[in-house]
Every structure is written in C-alpha cells, then in structure tokens.
Biopython code that builds the backbone (N, CA, C, O; Angstrom):
import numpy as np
from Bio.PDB.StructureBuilder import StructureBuilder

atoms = [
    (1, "UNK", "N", (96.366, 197.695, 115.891)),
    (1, "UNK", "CA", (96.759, 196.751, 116.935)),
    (1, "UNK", "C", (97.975, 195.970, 116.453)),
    (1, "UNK", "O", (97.911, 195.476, 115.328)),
    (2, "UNK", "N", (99.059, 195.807, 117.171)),
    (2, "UNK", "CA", (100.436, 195.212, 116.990)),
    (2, "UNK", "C", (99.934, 193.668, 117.647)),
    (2, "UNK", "O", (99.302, 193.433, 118.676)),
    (3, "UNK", "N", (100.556, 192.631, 116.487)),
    (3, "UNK", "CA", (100.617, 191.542, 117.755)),
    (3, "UNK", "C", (102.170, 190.994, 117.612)),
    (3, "UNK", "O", (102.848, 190.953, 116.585)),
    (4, "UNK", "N", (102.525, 190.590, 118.933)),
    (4, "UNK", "CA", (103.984, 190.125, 119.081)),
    (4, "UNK", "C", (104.022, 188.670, 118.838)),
    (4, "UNK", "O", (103.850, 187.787, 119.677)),
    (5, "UNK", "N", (104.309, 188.517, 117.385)),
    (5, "UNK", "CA", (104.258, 186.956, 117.282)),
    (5, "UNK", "C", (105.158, 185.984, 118.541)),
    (5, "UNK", "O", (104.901, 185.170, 119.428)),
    (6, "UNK", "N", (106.616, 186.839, 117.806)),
    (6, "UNK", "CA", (107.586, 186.019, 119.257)),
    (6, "UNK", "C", (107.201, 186.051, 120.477)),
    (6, "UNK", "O", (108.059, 185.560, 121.211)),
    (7, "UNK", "N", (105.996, 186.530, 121.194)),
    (7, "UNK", "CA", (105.348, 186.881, 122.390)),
    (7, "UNK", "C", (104.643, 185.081, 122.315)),
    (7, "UNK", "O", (104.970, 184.069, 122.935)),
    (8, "UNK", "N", (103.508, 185.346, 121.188)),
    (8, "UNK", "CA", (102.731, 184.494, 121.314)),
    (8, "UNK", "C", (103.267, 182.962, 121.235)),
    (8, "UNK", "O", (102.612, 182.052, 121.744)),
    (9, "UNK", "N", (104.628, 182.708, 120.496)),
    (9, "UNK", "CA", (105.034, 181.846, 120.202)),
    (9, "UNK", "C", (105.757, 181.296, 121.317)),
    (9, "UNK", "O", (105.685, 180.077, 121.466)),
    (10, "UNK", "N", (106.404, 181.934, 122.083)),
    (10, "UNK", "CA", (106.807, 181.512, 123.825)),
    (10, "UNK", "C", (106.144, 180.898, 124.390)),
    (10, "UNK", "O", (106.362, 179.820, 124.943)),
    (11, "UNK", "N", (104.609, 181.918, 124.291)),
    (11, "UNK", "CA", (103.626, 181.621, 125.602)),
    (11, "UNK", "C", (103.670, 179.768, 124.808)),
    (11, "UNK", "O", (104.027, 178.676, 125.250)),
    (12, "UNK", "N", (103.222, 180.144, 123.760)),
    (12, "UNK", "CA", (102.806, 178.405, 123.650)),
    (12, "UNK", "C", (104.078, 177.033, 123.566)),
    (12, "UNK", "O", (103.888, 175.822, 123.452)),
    (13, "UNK", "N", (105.096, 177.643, 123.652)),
    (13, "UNK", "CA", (105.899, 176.591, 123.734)),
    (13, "UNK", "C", (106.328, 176.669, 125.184)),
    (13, "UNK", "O", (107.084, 175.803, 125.624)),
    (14, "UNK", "N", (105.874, 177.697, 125.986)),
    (14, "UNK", "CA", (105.757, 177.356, 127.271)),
    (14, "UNK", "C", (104.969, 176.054, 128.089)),
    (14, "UNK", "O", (105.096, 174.980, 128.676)),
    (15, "UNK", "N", (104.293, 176.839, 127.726)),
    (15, "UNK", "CA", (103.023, 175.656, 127.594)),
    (15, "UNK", "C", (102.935, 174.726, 127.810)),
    (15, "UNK", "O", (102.572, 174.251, 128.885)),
    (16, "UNK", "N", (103.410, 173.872, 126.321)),
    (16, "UNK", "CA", (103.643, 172.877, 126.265)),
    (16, "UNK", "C", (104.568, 172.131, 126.511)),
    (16, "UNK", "O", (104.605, 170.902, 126.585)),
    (17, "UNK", "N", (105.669, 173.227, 126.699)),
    (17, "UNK", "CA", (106.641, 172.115, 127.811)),
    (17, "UNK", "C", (106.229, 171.982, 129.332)),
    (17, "UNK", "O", (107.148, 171.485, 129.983)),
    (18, "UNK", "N", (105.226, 172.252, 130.006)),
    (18, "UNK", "CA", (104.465, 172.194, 130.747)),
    (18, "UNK", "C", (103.938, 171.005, 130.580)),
    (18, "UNK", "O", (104.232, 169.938, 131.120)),
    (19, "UNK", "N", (103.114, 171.265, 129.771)),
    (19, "UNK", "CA", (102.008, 169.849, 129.195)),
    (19, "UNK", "C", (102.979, 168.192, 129.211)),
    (19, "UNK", "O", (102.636, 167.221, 129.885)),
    (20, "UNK", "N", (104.324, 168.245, 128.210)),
    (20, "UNK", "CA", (105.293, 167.265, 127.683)),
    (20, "UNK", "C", (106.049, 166.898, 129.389)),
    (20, "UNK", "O", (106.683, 165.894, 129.714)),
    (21, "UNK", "N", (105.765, 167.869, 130.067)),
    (21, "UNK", "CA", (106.574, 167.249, 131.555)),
    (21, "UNK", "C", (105.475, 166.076, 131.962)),
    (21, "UNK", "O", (106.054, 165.234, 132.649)),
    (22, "UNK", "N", (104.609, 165.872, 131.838)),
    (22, "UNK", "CA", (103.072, 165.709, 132.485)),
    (22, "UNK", "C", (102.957, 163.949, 131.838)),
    (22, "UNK", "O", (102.437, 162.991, 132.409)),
    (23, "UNK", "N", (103.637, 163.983, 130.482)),
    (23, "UNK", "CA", (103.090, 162.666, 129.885)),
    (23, "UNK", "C", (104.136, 161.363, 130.426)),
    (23, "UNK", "O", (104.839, 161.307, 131.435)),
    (24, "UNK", "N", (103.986, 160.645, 129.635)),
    (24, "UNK", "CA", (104.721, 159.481, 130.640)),
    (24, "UNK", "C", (105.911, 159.287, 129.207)),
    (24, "UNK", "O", (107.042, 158.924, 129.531)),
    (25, "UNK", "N", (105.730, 159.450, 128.177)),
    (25, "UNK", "CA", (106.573, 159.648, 126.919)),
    (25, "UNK", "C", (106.713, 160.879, 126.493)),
    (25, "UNK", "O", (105.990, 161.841, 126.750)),
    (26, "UNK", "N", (107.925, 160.826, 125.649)),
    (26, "UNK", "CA", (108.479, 162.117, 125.159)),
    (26, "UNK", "C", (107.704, 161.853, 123.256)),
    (26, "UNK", "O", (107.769, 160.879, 122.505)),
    (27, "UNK", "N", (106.990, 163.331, 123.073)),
    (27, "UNK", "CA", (106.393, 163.295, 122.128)),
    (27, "UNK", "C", (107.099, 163.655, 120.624)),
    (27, "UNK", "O", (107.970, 164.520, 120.530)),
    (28, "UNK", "N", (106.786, 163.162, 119.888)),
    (28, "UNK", "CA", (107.660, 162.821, 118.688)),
    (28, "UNK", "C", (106.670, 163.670, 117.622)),
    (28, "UNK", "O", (105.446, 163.789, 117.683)),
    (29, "UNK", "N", (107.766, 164.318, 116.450)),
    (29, "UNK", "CA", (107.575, 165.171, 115.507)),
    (29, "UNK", "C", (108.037, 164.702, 114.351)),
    (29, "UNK", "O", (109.196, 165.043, 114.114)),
    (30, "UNK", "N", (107.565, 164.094, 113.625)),
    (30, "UNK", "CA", (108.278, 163.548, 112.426)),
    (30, "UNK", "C", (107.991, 165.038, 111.052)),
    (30, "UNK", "O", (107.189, 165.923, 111.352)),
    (31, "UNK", "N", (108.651, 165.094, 109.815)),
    (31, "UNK", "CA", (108.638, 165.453, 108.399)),
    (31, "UNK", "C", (108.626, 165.136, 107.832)),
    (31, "UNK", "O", (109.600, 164.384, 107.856)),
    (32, "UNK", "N", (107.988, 164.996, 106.721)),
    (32, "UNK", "CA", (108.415, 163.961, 105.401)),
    (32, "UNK", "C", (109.149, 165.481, 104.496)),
    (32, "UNK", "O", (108.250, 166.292, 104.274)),
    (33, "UNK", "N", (109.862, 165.726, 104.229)),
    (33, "UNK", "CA", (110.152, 166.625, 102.921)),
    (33, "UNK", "C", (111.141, 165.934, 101.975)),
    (33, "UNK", "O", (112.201, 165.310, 102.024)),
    (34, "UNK", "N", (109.939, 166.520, 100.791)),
    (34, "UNK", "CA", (110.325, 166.188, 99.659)),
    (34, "UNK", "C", (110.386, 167.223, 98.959)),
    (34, "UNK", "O", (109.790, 168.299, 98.970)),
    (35, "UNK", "N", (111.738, 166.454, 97.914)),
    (35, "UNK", "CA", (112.134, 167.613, 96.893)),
    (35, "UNK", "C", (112.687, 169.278, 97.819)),
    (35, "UNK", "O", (112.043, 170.302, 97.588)),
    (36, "UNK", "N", (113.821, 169.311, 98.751)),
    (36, "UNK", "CA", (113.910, 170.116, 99.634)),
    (36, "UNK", "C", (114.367, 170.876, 98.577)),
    (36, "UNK", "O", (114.936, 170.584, 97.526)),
    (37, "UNK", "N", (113.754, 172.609, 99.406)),
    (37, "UNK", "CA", (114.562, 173.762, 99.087)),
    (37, "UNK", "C", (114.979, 174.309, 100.289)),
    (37, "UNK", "O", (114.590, 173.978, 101.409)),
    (38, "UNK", "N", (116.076, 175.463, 99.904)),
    (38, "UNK", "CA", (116.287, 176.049, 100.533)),
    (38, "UNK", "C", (115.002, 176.847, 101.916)),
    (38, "UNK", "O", (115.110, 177.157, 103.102)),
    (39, "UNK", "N", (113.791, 176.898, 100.792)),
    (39, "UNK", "CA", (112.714, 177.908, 102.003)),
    (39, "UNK", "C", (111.994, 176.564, 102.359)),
    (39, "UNK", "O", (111.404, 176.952, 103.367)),
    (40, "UNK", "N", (111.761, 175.706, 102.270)),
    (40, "UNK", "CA", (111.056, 174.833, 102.793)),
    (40, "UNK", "C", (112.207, 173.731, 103.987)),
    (40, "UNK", "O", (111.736, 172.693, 104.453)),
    (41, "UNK", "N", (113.420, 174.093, 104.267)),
    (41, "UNK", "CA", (114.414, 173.489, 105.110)),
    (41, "UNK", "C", (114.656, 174.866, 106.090)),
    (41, "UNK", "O", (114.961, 174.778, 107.279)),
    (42, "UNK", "N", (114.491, 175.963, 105.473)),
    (42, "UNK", "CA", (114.460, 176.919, 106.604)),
    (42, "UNK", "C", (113.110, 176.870, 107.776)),
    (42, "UNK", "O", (113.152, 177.237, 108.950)),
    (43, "UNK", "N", (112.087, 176.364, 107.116)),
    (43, "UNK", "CA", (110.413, 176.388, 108.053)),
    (43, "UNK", "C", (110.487, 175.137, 108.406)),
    (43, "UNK", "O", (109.443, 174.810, 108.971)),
    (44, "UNK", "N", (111.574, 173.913, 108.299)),
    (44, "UNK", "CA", (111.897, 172.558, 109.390)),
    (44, "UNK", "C", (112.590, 173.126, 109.865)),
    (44, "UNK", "O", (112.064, 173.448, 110.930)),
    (45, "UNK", "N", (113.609, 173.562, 109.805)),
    (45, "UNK", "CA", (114.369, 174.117, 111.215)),
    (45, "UNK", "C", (114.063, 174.901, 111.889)),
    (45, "UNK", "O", (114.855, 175.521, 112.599)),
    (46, "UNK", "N", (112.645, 175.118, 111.849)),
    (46, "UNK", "CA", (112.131, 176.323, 113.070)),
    (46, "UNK", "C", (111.223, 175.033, 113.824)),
    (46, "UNK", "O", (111.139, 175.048, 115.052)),
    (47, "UNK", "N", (110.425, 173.715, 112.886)),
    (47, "UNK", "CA", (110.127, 173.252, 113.653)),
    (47, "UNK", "C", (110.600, 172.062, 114.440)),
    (47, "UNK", "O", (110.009, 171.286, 115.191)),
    (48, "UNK", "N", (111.871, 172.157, 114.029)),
    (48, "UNK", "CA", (112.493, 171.253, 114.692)),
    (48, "UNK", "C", (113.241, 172.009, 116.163)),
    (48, "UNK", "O", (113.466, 171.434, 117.228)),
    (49, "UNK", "N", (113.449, 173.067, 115.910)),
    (49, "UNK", "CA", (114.092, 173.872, 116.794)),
    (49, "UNK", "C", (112.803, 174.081, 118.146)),
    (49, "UNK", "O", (113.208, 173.941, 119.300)),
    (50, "UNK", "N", (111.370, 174.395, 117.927)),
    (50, "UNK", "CA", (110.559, 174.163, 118.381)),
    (50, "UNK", "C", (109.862, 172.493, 119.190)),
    (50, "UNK", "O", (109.264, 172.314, 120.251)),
    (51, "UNK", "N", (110.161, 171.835, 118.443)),
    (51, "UNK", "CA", (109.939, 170.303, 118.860)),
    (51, "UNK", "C", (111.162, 170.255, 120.053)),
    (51, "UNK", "O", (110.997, 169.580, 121.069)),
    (52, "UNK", "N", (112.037, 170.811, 119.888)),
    (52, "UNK", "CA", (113.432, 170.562, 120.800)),
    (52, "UNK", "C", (113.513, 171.569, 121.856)),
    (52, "UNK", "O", (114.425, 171.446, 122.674)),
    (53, "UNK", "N", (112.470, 172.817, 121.993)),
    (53, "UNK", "CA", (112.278, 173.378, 122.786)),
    (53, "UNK", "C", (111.280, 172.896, 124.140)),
    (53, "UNK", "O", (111.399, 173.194, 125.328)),
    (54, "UNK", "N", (110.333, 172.095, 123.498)),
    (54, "UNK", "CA", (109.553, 171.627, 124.502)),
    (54, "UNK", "C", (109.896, 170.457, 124.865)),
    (54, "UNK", "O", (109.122, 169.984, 125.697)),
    (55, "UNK", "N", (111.126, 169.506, 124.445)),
    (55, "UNK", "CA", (111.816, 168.365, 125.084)),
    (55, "UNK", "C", (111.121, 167.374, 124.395)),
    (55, "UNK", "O", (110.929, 166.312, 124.987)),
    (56, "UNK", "N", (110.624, 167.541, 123.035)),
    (56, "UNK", "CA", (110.190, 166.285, 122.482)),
    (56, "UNK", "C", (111.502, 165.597, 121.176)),
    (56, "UNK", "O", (112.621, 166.028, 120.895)),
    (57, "UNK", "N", (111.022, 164.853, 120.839)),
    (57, "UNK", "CA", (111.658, 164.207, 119.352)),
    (57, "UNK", "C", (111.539, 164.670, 118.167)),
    (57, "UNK", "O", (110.388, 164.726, 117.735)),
    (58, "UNK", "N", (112.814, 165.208, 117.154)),
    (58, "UNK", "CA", (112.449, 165.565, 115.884)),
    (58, "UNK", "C", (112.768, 164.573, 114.800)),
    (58, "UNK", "O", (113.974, 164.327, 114.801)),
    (59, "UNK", "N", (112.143, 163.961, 113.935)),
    (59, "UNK", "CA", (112.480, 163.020, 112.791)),
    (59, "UNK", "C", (112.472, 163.951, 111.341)),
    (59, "UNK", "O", (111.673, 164.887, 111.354)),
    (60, "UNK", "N", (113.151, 163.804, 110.307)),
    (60, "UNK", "CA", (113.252, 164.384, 109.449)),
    (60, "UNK", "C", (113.331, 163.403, 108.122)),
    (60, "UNK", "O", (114.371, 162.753, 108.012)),
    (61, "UNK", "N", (112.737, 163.310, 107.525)),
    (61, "UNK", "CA", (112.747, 161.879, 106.071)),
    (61, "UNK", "C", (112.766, 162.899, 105.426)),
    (61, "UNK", "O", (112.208, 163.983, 105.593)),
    (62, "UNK", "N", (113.689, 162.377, 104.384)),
    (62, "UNK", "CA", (113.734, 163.343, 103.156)),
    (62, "UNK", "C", (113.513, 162.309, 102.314)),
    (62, "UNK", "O", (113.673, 161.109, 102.536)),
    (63, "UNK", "N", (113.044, 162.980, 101.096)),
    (63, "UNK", "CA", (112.858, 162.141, 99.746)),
    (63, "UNK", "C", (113.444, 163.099, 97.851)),
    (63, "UNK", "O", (112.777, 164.015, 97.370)),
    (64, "UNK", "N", (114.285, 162.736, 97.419)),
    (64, "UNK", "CA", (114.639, 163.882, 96.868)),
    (64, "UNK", "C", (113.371, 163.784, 95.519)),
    (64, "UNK", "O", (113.047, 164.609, 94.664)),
    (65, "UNK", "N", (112.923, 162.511, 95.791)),
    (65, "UNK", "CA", (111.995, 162.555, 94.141)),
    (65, "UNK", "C", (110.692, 162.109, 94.583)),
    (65, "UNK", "O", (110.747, 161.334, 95.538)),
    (66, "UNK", "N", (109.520, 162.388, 94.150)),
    (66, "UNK", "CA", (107.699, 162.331, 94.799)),
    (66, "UNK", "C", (107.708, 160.475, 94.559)),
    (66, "UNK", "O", (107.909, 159.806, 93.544)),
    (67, "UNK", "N", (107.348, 160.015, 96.200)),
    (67, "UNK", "CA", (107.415, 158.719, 96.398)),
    (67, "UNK", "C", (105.794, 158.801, 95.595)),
    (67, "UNK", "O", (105.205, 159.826, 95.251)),
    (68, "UNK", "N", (105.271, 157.161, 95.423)),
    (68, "UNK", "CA", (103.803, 156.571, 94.980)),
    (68, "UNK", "C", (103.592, 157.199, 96.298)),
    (68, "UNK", "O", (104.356, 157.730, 97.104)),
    (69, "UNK", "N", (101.811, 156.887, 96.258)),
    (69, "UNK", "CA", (101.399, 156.820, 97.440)),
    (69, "UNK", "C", (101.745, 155.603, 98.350)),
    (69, "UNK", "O", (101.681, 155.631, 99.579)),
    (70, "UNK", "N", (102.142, 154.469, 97.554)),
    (70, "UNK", "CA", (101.996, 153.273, 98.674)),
    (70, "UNK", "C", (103.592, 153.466, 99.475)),
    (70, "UNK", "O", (103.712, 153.013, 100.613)),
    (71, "UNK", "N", (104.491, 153.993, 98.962)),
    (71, "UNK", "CA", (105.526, 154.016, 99.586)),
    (71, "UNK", "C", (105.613, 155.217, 100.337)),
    (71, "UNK", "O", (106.591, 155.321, 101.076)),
    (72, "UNK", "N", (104.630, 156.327, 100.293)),
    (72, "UNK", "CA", (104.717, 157.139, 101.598)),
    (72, "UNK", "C", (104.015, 156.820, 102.347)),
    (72, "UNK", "O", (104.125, 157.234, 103.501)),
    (73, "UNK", "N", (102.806, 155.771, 101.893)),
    (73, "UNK", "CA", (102.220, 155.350, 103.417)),
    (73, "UNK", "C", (102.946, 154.581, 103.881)),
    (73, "UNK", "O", (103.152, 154.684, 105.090)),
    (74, "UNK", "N", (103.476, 153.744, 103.290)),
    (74, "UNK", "CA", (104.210, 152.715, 104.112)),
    (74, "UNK", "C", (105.424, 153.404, 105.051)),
    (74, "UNK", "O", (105.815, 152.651, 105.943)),
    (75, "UNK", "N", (106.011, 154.578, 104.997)),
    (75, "UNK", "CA", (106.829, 154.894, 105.464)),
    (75, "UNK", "C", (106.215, 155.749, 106.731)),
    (75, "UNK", "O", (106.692, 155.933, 107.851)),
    (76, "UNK", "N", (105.084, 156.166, 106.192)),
    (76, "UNK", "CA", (104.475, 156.959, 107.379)),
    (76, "UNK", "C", (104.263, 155.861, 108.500)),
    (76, "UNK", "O", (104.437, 156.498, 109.540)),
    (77, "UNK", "N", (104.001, 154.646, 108.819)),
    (77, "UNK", "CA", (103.486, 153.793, 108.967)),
    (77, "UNK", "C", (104.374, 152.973, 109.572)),
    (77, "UNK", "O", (103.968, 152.220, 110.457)),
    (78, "UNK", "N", (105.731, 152.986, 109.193)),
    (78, "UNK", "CA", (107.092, 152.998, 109.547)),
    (78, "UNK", "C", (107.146, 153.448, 110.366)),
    (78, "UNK", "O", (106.845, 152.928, 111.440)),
    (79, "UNK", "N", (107.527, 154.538, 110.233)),
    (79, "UNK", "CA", (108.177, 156.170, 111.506)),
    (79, "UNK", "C", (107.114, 156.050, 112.352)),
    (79, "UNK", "O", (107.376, 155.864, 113.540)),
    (80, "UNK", "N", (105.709, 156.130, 111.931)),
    (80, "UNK", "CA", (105.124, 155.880, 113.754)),
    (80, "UNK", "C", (105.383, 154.929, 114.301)),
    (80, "UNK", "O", (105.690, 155.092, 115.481)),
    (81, "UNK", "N", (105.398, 153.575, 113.794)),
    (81, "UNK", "CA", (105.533, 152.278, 114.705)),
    (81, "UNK", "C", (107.330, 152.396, 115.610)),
    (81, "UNK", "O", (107.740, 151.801, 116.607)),
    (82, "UNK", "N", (107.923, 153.287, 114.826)),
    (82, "UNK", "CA", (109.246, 153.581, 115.806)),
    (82, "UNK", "C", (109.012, 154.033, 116.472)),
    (82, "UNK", "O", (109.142, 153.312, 117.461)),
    (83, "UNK", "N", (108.485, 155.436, 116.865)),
    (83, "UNK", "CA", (108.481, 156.372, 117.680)),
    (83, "UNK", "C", (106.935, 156.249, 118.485)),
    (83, "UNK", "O", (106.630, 157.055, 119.364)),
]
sb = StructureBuilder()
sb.init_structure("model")
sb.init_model(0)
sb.init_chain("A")
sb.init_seg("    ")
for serial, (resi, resn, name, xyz) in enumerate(atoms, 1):
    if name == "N":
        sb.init_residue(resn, " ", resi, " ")
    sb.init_atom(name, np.array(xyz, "f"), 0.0, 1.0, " ", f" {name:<3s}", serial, name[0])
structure = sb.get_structure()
C-alpha cells in the first residue's frame, strides 16, 4: 500500500484553513530553536510555510546557547501573552 503523504498533508491544511476562517482570531505558531542547524531550520520552514498556508501567525525565537529553565519559561510566557 502507497500512501501519498503530499495528498494527506493538503487534505489537512485544507482543513484547517476551513476551521482558521471560522475563529474570531488568527491562530499563532510560535518556535523556540535552539542551537540552529541547518536540518532543524529546514523542518521550521516547512512549519512555518504551513502555519502561513492556513492564514495563521508564525513566531520564530532563536537562542544560539541552552537558556536555564527559568528563562525559557519566562519567554514562553512572553510570546503567549503577545500573541
């Protein structure tokens, strides 16, 4: 059995730009990446490219060195109270 990922991956960003017409806000996608590479900035730009397909918001935080915990919560904590 073949499955067509790019098939399945339509249907659901169909979908949900269906769904994102429906809300009364535009829904927001934040990242934290840290320590970027090359393959881990290629799999945000699919989901950012995706977040921007269904008409929502993409946020992207980078961090080049591993924050404490208290300063990634606090930032997490941050970025939602914006968005």
């Amino acid at each position: 059995m073949k499955i067509n990922g790019k098939e399945i991956a339509n249907y659901i960003i169909n979908h949900l730009s269906k769904e994102v017409k429906k809300l009364r806000r535009k829904p927001a996608f934040a990242v934290f990446l840290v320590k970027p590479s090359d393959e881990n900035i290629s799999f945000v730009k699919a989901k950012e490219k995706a977040t921007k397909a269904i008409n929502g918001s993409f946020h992207l935080i980078r961090a080049n060195t591993v924050p404490t915990f208290e300063k990634f919560a606090n930032k997490i904590k941050r970025t939602s109270e914006d968005h």
